[in-house]
C-alpha positions, 0 to 999 in steps of 0.5 A, spaced: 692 708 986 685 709 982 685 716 983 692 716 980 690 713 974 683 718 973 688 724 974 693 720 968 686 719 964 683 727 965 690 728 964 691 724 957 683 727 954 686 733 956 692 733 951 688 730 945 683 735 947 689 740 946 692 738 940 685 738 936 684 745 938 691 745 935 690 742 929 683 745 928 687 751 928 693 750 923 687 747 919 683 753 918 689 758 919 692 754 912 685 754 909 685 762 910 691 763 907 690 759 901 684 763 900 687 769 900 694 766 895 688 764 891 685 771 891 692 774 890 692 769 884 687 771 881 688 779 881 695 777 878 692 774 872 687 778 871 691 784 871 695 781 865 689 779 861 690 771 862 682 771 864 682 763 864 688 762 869 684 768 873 678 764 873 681 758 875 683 762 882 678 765 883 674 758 882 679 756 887 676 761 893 670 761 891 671 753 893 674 755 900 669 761 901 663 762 896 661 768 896 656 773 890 662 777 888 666 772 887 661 769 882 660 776 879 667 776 878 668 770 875 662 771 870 665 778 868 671 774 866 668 770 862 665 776 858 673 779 858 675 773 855 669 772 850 671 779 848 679 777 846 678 771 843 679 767 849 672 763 849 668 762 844 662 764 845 658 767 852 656 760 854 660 760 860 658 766 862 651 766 862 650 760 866 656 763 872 650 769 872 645 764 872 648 761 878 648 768 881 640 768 880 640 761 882 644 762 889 643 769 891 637 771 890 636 774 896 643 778 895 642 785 893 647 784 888 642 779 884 641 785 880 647 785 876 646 778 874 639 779 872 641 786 867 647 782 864 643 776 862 638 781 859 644 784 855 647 778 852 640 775 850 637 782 848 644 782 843 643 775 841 636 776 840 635 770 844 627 772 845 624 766 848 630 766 853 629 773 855 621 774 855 623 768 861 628 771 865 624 778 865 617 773 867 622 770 873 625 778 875 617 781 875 615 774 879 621 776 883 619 782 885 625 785 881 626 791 876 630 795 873 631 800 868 634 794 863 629 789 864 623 794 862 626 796 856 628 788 855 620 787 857 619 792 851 623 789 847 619 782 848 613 785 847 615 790 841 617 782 838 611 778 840 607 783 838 611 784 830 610 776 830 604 776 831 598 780 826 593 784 829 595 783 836 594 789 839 597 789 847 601 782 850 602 781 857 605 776 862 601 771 866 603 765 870 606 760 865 605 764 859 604 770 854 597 773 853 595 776 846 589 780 846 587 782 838 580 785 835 577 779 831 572 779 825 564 780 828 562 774 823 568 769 827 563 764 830 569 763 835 569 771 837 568 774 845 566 779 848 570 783 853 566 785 858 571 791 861 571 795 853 564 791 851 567 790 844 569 783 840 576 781 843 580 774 842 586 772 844 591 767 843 597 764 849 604 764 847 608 758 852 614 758 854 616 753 849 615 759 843 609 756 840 602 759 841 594 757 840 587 760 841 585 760 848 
């Protein structure tokens, strides 16, 4: 009798072991196709030109399965839809790249982020906000041909504000600008390597600046 009642019991764990498979099964098979429905979606929009209903699917998959494409695509609808009026600035944008950066910075593909930020803050003349990014691109070990002129760009500007200023440079949390001073300045410094009268200020992150 109890050997009966064991082989009910094994037999019962059996089925319920069976059924989950089962259900785990229809689960993952049901979420596979509403990532591909959503992906298939967002194409069929995208096509059309109706940039925020894409959005909304590729948001959809990106939920299921995230992944940097998905990202990437999204961030460059945002800009299609800014473009055609469909947005009012390139907020939405800015911060999807900046999810990219934030998320995927061990992806290849980080790149695409970095030059689109670039871009958008080169033709804002948001200087303070691209002078960050290339810091954490260099500090990141990443480089392009748009982040270099996007350096020239910071510097070239940093330089305009700032009279006298001769070169400027990107250390820790801030900017180093080097400038000939006045040989009566009581506060003058002299720089060793090209034993001359130097000084220098510090520009923060933060866009203010004073004597080191």
């Amino acid at each position: 009798m109890a050997g009966k009642m064991f082989y009910a019991a094994a037999v019962v764990l059996l089925d319920i072991a069976a059924a989950g498979a089962i259900v785990s099964s229809i689960t993952s098979d049901t979420t596979e196709a509403e990532f591909q429905s959503a992906l298939e979606q967002g194409a069929d929009l995208e096509s059309r030109q109706l940039y925020g209903r894409a959005i909304n699917a590729y948001s959809a998959a990106e939920n299921i399965h995230d992944s940097i494409d998905l990202r990437l695509k999204v961030a460059d609808l945002y800009g299609k839809g800014f473009e055609n009026g469909e947005f009012g600035s390139l907020e939405p944008k800015t911060e999807a790249l900046r999810s990219v950066i934030n998320d995927y910075a061990a992806d290849e593909r980080v790149l695409e982020a970095y030059d689109g930020l670039a871009k958008i803050f080169t033709n804002e003349e948001e200087y303070q906000k691209l002078a960050n990014l290339v810091k954490h691109a260099k500090s990141n070990g990443i480089d392009s041909e748009t982040l270099s002129k996007a350096y020239e760009d910071v510097r070239q500007r940093y330089d305009i504000q700032t009279a006298g200023v001769d070169t400027i440079e990107s250390v820790g949390p801030y900017w180093i600008g080097w400038f000939d001073v006045d040989p009566a300045d009581p506060e003058e410094e002299v720089d060793p390597n090209e034993n001359k009268l130097r000084s220098f200020k510090l520009f923060y992150e933060n866009g203010e600046s004073s004597d080191y």
